[in-house]
The first five atom37 places (N, CA, C, CB, O) and aatype in JSON, in Angstrom:
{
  "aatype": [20, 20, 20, 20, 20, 20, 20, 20, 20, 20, 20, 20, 20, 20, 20, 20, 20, 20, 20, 20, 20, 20, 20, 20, 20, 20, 20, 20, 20, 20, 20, 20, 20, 20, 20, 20, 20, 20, 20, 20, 20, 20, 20, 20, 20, 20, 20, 20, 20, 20, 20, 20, 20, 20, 20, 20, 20, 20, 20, 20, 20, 20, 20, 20, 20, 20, 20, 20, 20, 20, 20, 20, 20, 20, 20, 20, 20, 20, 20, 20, 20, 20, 20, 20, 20, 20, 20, 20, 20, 20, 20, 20, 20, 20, 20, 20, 20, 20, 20, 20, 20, 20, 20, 20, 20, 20, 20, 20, 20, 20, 20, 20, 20, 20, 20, 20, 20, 20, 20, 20, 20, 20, 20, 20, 20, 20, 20, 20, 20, 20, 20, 20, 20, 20, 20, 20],
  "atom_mask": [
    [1, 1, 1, 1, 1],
    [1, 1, 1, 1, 1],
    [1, 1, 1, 1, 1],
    [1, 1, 1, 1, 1],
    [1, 1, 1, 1, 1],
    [1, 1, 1, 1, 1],
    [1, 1, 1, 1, 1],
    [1, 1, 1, 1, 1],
    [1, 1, 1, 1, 1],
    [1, 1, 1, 1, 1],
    [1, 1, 1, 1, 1],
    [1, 1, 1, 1, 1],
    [1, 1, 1, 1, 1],
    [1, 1, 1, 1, 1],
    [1, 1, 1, 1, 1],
    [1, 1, 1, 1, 1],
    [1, 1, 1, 1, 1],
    [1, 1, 1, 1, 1],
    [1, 1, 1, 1, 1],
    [1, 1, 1, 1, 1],
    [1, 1, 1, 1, 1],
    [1, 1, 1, 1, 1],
    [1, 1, 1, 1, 1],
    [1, 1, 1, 1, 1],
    [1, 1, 1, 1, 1],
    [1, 1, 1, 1, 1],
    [1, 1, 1, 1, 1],
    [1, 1, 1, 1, 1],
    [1, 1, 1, 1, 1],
    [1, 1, 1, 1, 1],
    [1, 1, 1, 1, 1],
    [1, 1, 1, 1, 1],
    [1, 1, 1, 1, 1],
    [1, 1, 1, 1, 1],
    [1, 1, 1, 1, 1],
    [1, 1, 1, 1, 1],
    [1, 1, 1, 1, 1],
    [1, 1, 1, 1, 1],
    [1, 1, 1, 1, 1],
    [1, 1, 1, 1, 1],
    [1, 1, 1, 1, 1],
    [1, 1, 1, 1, 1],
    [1, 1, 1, 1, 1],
    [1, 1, 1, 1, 1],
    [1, 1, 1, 1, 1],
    [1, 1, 1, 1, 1],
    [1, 1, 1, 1, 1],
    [1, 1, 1, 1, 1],
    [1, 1, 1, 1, 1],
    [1, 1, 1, 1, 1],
    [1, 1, 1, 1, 1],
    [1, 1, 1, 1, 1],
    [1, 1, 1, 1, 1],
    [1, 1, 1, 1, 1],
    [1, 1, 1, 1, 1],
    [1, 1, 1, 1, 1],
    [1, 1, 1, 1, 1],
    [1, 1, 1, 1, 1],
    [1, 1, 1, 1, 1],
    [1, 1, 1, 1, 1],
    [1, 1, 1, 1, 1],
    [1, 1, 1, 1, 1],
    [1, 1, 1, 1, 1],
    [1, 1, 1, 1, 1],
    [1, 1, 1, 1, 1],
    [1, 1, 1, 1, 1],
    [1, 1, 1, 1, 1],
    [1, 1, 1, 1, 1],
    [1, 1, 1, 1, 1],
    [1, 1, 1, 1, 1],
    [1, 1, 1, 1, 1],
    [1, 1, 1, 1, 1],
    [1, 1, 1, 1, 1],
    [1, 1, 1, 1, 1],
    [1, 1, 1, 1, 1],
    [1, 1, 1, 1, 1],
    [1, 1, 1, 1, 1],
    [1, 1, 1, 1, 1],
    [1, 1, 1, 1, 1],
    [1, 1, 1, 1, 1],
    [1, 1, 1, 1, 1],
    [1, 1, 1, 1, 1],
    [1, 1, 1, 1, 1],
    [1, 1, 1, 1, 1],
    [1, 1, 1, 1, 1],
    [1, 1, 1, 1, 1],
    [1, 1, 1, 1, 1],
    [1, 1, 1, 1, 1],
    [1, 1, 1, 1, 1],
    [1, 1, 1, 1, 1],
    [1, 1, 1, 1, 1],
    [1, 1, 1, 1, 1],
    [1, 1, 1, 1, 1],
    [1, 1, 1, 1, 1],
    [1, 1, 1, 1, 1],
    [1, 1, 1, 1, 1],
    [1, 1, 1, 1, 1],
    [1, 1, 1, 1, 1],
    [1, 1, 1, 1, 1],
    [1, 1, 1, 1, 1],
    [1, 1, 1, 1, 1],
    [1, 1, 1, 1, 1],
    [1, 1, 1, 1, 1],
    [1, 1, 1, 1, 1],
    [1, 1, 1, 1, 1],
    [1, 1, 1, 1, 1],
    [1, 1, 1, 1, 1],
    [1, 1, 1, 1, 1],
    [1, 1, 1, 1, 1],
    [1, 1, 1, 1, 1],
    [1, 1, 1, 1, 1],
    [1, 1, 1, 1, 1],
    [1, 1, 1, 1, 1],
    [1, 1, 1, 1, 1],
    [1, 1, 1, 1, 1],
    [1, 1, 1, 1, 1],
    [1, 1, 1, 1, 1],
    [1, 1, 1, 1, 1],
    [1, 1, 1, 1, 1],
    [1, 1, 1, 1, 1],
    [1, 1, 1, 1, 1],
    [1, 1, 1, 1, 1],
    [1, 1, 1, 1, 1],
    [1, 1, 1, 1, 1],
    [1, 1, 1, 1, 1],
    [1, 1, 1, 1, 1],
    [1, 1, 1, 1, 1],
    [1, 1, 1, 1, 1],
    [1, 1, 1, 1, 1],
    [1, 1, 1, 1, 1],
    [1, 1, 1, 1, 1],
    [1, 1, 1, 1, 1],
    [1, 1, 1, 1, 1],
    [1, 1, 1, 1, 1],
    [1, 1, 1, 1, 1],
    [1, 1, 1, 1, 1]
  ],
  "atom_positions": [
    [[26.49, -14.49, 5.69], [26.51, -14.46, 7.15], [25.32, -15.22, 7.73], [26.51, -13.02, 7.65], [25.5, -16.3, 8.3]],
    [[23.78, -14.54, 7.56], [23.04, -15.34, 8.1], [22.25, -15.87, 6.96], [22.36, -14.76, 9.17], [21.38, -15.23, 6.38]],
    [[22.47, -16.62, 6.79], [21.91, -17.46, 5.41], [20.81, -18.25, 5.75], [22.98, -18.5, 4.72], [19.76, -18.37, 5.12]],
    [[21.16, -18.81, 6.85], [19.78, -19.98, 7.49], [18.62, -18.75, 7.53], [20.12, -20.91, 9.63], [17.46, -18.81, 7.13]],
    [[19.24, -17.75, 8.06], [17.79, -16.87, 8.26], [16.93, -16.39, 7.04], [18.12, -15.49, 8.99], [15.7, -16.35, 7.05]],
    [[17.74, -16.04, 5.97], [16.5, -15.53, 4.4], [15.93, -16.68, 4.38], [17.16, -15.12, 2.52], [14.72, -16.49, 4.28]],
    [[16.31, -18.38, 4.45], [15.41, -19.34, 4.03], [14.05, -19.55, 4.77], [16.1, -20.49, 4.05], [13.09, -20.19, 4.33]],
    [[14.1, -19.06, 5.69], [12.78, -19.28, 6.72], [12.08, -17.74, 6.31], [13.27, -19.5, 8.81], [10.92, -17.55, 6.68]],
    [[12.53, -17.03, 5.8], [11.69, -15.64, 5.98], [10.79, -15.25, 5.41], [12.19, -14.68, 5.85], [10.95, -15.51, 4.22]],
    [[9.81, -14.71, 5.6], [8.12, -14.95, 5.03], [7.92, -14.37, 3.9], [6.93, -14.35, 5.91], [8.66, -13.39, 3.79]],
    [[7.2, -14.56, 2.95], [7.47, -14.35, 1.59], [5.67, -13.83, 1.48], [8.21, -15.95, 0.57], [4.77, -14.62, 1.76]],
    [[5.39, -12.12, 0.94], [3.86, -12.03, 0.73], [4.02, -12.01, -0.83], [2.99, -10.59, 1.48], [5.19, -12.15, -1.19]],
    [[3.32, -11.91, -1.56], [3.23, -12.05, -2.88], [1.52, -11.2, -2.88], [3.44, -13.89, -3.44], [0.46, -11.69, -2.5]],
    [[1.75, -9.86, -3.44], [0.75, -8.78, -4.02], [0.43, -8.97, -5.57], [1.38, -7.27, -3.82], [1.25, -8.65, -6.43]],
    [[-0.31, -9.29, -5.74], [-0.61, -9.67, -7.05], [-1.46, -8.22, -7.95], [-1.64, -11.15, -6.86], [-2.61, -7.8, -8.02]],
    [[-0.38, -7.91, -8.42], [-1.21, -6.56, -9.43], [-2.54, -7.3, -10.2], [0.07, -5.8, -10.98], [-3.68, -6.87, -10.0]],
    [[-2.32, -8.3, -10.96], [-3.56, -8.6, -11.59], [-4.69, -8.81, -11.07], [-3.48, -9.44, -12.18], [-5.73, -8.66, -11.73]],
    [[-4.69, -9.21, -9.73], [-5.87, -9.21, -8.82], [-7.21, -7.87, -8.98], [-5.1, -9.11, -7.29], [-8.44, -7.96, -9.1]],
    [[-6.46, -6.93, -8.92], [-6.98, -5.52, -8.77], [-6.57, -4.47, -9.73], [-6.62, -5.03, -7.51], [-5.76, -4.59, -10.65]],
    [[-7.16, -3.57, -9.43], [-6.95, -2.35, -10.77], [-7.53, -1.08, -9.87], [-8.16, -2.69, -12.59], [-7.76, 0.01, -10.39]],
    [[-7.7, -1.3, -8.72], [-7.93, 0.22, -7.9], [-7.53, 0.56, -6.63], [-9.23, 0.54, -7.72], [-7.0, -0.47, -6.2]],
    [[-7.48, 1.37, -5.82], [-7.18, 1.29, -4.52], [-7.98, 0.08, -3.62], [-7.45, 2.67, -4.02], [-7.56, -0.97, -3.14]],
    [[-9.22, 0.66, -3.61], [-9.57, -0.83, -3.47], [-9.46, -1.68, -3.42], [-9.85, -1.23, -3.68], [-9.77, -2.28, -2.39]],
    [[-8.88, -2.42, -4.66], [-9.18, -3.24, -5.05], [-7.4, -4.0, -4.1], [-9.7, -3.06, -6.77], [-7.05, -5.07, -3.61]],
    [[-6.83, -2.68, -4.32], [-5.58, -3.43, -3.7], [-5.58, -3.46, -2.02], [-4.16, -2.61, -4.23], [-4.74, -4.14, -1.44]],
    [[-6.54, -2.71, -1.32], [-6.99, -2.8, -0.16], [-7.69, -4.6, 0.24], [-8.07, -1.52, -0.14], [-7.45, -5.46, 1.09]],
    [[-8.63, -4.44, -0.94], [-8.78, -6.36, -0.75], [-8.11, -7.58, -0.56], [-9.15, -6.88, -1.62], [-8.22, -8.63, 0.07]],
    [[-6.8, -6.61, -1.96], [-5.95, -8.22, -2.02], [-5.0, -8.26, -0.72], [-4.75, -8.43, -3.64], [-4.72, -9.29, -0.1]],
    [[-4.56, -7.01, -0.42], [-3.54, -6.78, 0.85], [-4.49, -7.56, 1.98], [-3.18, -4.86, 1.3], [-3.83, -8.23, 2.78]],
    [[-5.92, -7.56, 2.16], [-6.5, -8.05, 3.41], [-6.76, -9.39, 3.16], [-7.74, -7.31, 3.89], [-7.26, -10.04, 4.07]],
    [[-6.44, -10.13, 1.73], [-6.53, -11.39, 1.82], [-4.87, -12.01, 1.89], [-7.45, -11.85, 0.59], [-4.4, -12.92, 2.56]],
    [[-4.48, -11.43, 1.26], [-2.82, -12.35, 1.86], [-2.0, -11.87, 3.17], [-1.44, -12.16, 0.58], [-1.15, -12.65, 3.59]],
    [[-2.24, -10.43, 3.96], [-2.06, -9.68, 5.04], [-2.97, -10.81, 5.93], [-2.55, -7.98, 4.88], [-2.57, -11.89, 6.34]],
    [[-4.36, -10.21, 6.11], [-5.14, -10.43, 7.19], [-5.71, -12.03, 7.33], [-6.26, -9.39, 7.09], [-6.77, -12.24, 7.92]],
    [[-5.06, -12.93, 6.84], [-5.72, -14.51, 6.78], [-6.44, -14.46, 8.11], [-4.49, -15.97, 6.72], [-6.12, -14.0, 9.2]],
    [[-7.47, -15.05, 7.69], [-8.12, -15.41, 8.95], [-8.45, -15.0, 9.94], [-7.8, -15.98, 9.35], [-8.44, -15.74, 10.93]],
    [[-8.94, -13.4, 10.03], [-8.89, -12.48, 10.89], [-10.18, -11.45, 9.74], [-7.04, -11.9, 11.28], [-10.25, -11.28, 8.52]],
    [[-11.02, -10.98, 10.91], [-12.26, -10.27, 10.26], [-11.46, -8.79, 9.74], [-13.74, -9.99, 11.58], [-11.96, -8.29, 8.74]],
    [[-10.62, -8.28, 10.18], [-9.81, -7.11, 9.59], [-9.51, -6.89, 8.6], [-8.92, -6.94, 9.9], [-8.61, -7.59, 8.14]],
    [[-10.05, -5.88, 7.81], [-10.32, -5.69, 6.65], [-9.21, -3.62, 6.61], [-12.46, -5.94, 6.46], [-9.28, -2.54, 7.19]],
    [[-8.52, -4.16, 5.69], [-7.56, -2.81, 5.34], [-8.04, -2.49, 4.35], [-6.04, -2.87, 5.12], [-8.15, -3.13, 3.3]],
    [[-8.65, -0.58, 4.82], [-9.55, 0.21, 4.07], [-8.88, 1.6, 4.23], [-11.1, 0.11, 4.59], [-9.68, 2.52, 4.06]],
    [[-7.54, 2.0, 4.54], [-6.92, 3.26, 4.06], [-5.68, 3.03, 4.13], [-7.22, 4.47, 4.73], [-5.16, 1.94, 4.32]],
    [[-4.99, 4.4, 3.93], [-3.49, 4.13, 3.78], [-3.2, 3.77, 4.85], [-2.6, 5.14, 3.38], [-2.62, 2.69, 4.94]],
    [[-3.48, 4.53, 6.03], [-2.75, 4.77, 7.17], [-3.3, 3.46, 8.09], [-3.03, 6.37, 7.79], [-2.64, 3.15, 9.08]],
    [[-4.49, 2.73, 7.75], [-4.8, 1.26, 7.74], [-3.76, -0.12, 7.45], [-5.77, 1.23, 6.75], [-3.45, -1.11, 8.11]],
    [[-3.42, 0.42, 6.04], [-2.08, -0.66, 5.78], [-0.87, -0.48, 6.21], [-1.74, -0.87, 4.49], [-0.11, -1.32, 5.74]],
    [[-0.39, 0.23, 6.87], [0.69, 1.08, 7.33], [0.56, 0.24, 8.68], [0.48, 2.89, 7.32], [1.43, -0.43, 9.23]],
    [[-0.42, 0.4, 8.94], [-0.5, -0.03, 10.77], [-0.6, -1.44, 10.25], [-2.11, 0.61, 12.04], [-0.17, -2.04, 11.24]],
    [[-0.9, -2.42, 9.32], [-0.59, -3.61, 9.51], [0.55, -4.14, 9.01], [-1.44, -4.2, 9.19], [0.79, -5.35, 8.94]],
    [[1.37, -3.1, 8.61], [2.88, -3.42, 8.09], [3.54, -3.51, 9.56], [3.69, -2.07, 6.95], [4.5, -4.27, 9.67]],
    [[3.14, -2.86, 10.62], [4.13, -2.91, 12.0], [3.81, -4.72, 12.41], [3.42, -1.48, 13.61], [4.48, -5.22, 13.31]],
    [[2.72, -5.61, 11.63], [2.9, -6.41, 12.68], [1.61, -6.42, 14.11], [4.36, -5.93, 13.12], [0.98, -5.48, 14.61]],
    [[1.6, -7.59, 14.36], [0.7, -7.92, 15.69], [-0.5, -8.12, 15.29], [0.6, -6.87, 16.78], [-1.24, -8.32, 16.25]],
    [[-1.22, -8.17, 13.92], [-2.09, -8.71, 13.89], [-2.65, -9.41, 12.09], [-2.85, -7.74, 14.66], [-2.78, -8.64, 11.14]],
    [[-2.84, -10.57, 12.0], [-2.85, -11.21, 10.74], [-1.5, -11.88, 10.5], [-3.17, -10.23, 9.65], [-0.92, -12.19, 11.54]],
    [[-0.8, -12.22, 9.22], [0.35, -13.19, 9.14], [1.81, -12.35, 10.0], [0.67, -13.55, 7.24], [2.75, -13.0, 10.45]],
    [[1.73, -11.11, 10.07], [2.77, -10.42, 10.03], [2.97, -10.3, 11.74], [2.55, -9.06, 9.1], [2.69, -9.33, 12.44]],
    [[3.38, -11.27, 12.04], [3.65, -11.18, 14.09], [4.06, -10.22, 14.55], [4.7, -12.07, 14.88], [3.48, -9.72, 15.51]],
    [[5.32, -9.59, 13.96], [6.16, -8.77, 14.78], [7.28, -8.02, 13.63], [6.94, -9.8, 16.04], [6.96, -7.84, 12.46]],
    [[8.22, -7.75, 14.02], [9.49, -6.9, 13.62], [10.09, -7.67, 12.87], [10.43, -6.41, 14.67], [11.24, -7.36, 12.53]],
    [[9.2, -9.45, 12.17], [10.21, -9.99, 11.77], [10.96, -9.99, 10.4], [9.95, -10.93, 12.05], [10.93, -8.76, 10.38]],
    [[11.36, -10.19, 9.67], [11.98, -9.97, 8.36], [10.8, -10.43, 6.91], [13.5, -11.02, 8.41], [10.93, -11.56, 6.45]],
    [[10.2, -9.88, 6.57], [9.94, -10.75, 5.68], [9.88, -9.64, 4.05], [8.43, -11.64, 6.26], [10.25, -8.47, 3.98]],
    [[9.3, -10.46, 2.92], [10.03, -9.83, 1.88], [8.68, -9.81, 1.18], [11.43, -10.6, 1.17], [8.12, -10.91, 1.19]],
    [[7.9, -8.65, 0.47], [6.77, -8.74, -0.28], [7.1, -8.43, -1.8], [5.73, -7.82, 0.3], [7.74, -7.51, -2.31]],
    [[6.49, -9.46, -2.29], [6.76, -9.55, -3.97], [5.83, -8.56, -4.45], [6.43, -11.13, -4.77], [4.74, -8.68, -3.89]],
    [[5.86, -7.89, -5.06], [4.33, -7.04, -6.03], [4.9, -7.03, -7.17], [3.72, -5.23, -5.69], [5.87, -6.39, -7.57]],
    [[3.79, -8.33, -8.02], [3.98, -9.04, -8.9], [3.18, -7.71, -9.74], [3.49, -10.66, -8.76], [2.58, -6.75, -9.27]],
    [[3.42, -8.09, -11.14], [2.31, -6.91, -12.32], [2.28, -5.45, -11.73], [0.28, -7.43, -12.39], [1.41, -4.59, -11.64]],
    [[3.69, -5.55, -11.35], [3.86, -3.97, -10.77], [3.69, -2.93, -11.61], [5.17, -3.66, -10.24], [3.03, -1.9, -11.49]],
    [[4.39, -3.34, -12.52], [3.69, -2.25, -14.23], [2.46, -1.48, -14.15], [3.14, -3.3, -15.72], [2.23, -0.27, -14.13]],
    [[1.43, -2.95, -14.1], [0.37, -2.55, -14.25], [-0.24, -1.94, -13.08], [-0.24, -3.43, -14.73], [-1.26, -1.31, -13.36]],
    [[0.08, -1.93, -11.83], [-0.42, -1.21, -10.93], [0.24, 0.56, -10.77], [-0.2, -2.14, -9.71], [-0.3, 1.56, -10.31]],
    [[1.26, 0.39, -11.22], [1.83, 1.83, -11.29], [0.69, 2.79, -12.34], [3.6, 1.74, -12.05], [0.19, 3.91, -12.2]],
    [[0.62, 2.06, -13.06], [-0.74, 2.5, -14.03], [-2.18, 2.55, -13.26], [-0.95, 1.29, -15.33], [-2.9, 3.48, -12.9]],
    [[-2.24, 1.56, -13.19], [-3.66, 1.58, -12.39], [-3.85, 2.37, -10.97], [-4.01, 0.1, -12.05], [-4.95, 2.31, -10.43]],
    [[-2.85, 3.07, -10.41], [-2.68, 3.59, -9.16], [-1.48, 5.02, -9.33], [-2.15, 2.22, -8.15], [-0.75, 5.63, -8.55]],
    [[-1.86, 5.07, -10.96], [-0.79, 6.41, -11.29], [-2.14, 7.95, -10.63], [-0.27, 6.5, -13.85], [-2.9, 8.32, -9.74]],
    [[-1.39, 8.32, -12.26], [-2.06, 9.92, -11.58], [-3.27, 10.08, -11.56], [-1.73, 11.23, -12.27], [-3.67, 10.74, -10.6]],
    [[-4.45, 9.53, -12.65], [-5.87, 9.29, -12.47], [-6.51, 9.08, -11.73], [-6.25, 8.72, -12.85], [-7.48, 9.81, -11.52]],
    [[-6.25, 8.02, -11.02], [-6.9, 7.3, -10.2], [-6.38, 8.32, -8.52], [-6.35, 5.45, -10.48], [-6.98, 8.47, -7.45]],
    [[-5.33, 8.7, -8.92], [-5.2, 9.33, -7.22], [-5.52, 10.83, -7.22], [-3.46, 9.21, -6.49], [-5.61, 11.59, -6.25]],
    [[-5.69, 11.09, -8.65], [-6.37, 12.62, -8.96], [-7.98, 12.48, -8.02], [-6.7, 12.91, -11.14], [-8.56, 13.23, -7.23]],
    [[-8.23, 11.33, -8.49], [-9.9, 10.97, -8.4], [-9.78, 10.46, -6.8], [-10.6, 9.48, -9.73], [-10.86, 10.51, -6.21]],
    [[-9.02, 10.14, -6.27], [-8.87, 9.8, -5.12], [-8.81, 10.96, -4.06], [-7.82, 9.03, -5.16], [-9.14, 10.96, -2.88]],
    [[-8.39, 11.75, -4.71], [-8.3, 12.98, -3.4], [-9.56, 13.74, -3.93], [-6.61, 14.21, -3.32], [-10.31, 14.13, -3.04]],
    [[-10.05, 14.08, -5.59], [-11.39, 14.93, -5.64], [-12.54, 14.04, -4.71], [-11.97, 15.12, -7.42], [-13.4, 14.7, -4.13]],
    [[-12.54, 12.78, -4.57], [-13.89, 11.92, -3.77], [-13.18, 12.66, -2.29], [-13.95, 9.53, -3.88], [-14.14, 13.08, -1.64]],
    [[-11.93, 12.95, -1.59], [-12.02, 13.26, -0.26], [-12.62, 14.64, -0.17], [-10.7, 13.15, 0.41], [-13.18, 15.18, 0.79]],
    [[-12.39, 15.1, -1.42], [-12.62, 16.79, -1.09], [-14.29, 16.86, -1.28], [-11.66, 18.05, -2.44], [-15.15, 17.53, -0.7]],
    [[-14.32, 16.37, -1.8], [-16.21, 16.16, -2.23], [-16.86, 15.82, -1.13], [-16.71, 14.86, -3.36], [-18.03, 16.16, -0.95]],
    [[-16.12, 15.05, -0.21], [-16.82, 14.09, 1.1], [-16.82, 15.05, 1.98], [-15.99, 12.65, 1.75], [-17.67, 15.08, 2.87]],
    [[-15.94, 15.91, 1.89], [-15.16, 17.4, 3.18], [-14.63, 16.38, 4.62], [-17.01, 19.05, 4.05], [-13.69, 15.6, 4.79]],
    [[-15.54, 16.76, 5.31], [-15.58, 16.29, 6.62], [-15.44, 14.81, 6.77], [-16.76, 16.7, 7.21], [-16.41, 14.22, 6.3]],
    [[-14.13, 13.69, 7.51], [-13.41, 14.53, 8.56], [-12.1, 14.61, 7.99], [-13.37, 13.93, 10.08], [-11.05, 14.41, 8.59]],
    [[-12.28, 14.99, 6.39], [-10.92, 15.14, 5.65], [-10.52, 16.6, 5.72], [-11.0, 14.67, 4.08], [-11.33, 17.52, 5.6]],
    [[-8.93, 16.8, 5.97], [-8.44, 18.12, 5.84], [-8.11, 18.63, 4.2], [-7.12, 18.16, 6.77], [-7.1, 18.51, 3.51]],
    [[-9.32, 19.17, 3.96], [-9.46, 20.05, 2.73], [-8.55, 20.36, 1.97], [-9.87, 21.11, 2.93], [-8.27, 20.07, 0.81]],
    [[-7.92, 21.22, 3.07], [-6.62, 22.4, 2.28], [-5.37, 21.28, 2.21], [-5.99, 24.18, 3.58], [-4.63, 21.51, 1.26]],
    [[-5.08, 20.38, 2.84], [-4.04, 19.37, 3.17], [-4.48, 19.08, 1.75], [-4.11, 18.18, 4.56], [-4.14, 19.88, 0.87]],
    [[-5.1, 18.16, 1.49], [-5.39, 17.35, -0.07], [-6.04, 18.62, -0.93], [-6.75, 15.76, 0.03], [-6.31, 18.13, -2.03]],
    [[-6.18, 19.1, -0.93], [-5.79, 20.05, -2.08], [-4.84, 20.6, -2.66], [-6.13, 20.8, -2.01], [-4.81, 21.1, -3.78]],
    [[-3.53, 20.45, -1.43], [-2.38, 21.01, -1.64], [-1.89, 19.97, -2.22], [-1.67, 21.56, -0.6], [-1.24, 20.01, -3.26]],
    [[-2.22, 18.78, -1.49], [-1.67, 17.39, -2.24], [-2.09, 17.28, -4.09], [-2.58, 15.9, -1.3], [-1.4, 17.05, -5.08]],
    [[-3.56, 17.57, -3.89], [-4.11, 17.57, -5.62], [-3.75, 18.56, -6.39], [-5.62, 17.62, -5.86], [-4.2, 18.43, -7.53]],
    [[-2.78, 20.04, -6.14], [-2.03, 20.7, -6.69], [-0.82, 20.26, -6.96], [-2.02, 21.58, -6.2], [-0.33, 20.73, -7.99]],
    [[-0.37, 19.73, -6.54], [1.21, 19.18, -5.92], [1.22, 18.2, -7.24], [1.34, 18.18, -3.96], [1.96, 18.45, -8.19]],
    [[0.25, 16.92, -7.22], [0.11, 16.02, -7.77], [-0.21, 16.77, -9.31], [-0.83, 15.13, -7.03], [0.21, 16.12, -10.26]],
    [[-0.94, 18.1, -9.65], [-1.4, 18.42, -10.71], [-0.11, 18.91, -11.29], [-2.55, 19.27, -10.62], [-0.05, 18.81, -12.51]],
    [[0.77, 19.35, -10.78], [1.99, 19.89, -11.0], [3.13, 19.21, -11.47], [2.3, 20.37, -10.05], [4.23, 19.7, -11.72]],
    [[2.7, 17.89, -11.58], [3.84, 17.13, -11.79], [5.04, 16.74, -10.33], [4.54, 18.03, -12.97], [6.09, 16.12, -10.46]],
    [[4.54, 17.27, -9.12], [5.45, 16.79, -7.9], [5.18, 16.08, -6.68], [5.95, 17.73, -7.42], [5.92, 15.73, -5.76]],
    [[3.52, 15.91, -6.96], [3.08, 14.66, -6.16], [3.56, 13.26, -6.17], [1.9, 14.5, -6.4], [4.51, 12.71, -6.75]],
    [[2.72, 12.87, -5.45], [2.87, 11.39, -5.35], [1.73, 10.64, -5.81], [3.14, 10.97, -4.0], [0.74, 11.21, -5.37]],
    [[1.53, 10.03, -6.21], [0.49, 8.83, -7.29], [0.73, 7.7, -5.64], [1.64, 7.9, -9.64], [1.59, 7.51, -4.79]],
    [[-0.8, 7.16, -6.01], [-1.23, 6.66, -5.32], [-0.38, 5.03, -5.18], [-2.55, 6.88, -5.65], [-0.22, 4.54, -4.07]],
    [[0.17, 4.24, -6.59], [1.47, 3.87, -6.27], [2.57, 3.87, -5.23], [1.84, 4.26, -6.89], [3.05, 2.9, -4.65]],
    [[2.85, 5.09, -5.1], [4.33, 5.94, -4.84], [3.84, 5.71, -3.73], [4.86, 7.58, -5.33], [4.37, 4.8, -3.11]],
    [[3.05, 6.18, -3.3], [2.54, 6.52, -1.66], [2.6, 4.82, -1.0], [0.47, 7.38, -1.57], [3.23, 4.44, -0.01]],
    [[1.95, 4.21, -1.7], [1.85, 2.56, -1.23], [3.63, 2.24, -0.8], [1.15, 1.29, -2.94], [4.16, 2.12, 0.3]],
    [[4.22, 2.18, -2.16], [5.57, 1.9, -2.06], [6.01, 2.33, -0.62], [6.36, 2.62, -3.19], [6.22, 1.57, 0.33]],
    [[6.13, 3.92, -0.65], [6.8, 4.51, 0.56], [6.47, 3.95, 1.93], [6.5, 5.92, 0.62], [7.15, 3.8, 2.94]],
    [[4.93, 3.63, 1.57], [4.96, 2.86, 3.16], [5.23, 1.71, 3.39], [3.86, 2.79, 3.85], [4.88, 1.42, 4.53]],
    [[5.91, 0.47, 2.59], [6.04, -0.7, 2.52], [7.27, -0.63, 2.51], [5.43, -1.37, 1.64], [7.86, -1.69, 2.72]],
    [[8.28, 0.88, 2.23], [9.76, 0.89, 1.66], [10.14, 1.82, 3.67], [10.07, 2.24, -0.54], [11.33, 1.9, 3.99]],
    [[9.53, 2.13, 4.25], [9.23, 3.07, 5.59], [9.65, 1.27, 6.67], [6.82, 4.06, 5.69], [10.3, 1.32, 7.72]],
    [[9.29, 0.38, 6.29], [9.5, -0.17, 7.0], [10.64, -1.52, 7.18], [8.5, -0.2, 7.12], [10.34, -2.64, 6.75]],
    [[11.85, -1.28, 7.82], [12.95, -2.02, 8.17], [13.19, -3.25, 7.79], [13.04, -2.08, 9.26], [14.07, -3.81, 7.14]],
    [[12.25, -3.55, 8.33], [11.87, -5.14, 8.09], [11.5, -5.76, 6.79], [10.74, -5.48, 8.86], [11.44, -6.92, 6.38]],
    [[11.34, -4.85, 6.41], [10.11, -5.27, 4.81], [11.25, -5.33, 3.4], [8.52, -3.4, 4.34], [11.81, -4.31, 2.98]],
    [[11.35, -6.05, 3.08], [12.37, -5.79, 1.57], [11.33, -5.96, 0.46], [13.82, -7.12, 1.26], [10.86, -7.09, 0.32]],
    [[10.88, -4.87, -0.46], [9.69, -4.71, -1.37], [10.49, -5.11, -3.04], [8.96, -2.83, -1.2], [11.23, -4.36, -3.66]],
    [[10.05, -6.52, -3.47], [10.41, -6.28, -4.4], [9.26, -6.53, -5.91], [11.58, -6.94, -4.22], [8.64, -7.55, -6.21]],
    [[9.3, -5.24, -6.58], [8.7, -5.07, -7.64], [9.03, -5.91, -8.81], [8.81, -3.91, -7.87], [10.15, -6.06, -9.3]],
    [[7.51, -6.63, -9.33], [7.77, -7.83, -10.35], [7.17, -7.22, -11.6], [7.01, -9.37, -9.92], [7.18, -7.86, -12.66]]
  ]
}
């Protein structure tokens, strides 16, 4: 049907090998996300708000498709360890993190029914309409 339209449609490419931590994938997202713009994505709910668009490559509502290349290895690198250790650094920090919220989360997660810090990325890249996420 609209065929002319996938050929023009913006293509990000997340490179797992780049990085190996939240961090680290906070960097690479603000170098192929934020070109040329001092905005630097430093939480979840950070990259989330630059998935809507309006500021860096991503204009608006428009279609585009993100590759996350060495997805393997980031499912690993952003499995249960790293997001175990991710919520003990919020609980350690306390304030202005809700405690009992991520604790319930770091039970949840200890239990085998959380979400890995992966999963959580996915969901917000898979949350949005526009976005077709495909894992390499």
């Amino acid at each position: 049907m609209n065929t002319s339209n996938n050929n023009t449609r913006k293509v990000i490419v997340i490179h797992g090998g780049h990085f190996s931590s939240l961090g680290g994938f906070y960097e690479e997202a603000s170098s192929v996300l934020m070109k040329n713009t001092d905005w630097k994505v430093g939480t979840l709910d950070g990259f989330n708000d630059i998935l809507y668009g309006g500021f860096g490559i991503i204009e608006g509502k428009e279609e585009f498709e993100i590759i996350w290349k060495e997805s393997q290895k980031s499912k690993e690198d952003l499995g249960f360890k790293a997001t175990r250790e991710f919520y003990e650094n919020k609980i350690r920090q306390g304030k202005p993190f809700n405690i009992e919220l991520i604790q319930q989360k770091l039970d949840e997660l200890t239990d085998g029914k959380g979400q890995t810090l992966f999963e959580i990325l996915v969901e917000i890249i898979e949350s949005h309409p526009n976005i077709t996420l495909r894992l390499e």
